[in-house]
C-alpha positions as CSV (number, residue, x, y, z in Angstrom):
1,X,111.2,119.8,123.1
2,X,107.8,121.1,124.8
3,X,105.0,122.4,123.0
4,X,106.0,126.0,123.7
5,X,108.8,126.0,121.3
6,X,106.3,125.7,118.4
7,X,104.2,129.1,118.0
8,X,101.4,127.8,118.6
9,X,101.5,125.8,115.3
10,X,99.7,122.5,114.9
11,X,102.1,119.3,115.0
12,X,101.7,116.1,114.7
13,X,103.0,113.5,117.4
14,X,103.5,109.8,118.3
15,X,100.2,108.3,118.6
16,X,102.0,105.9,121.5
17,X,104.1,108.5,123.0
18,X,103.1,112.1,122.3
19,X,106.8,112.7,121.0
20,X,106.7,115.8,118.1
21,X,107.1,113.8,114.4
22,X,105.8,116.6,112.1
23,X,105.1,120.0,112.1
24,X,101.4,121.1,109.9
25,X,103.5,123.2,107.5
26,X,105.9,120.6,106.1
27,X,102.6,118.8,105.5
28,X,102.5,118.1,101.7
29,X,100.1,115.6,100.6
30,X,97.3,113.2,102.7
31,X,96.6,111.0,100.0
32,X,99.3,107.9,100.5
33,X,98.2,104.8,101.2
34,X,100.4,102.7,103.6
35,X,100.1,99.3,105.5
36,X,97.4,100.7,108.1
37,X,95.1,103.1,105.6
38,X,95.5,106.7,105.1
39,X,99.4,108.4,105.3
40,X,100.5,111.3,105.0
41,X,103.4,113.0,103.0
42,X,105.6,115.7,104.9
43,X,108.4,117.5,103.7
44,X,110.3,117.3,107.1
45,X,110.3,114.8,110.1
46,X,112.1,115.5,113.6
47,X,112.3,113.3,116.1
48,X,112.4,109.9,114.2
49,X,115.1,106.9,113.7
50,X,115.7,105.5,110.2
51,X,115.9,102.3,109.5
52,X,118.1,100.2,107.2
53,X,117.2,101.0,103.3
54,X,116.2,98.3,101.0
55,X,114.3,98.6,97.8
56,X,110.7,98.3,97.7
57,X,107.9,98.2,94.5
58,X,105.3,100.1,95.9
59,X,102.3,101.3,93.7
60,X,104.4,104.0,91.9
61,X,107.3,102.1,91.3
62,X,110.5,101.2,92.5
63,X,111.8,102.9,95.3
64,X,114.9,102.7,97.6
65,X,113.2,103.5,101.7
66,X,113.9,103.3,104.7
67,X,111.3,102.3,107.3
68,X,111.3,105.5,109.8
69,X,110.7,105.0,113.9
70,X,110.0,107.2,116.4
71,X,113.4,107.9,118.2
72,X,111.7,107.8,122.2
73,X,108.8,105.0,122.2
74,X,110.5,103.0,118.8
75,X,107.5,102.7,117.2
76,X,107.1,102.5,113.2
77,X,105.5,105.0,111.9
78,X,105.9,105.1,108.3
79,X,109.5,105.3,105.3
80,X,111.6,107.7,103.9
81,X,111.7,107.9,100.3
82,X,115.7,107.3,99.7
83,X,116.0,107.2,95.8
84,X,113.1,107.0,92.6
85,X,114.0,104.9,90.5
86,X,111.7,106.4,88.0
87,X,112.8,110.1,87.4
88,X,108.9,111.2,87.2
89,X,108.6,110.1,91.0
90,X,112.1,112.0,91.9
91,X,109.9,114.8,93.6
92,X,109.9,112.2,96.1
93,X,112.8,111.7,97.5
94,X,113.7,112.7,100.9
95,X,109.9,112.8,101.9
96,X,108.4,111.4,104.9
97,X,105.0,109.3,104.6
98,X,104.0,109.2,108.3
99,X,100.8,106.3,108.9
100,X,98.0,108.7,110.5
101,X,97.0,106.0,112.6
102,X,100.4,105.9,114.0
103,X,100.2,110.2,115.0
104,X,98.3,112.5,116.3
105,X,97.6,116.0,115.6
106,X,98.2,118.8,118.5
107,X,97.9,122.1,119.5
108,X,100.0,124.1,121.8
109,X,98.3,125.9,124.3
């Protein structure tokens, strides 16, 4: 994919190898904590490998995730939220939380 094929949009990418993860308007939330700090939530991901799912207690709860990787350079960037186990944190599932010190956001120019 090059950076034409996004209008001019802002994306994020693969801090290690510049490959597109994100675009800004499937960005939901940036206020996720994950192992390295900050994270962000995003409706979508492209571009990304995931990993075998296992359950996990994070700080909401129960959930079934998958750690995601980015599909060129492998790096980990963040999970997939598989299944809530509590049906309050349901809006969850199927989101990304990407680590921002794993991406980088871009412009197209």
């Amino acid at each position: 994919m090059s950076m034409a094929e996004f209008n001019d949009a802002p994306l994020f990418s693969c801090r290690n190898c510049r490959n597109p993860i994100a675009l800004r308007h499937d960005l939901l939330s940036k206020s996720f904590i994950a192992k390295s700090g900050q994270a962000y939530m995003f409706a979508h991901a492209m571009n990304v490998v995931l990993g075998q799912t296992e359950d996990k207690k994070l700080m909401t709860g129960l959930f079934s995730v998958g750690n995601i990787y980015c599909s060129k350079c492998g790096q980990e960037l963040g999970w997939k939220y598989i299944r809530a186990y509590d049906a309050k944190q349901s809006f969850k599932e199927g989101r990304f939380i990407i680590e921002k010190a794993r991406i980088l956001k871009e412009y197209s120019t």
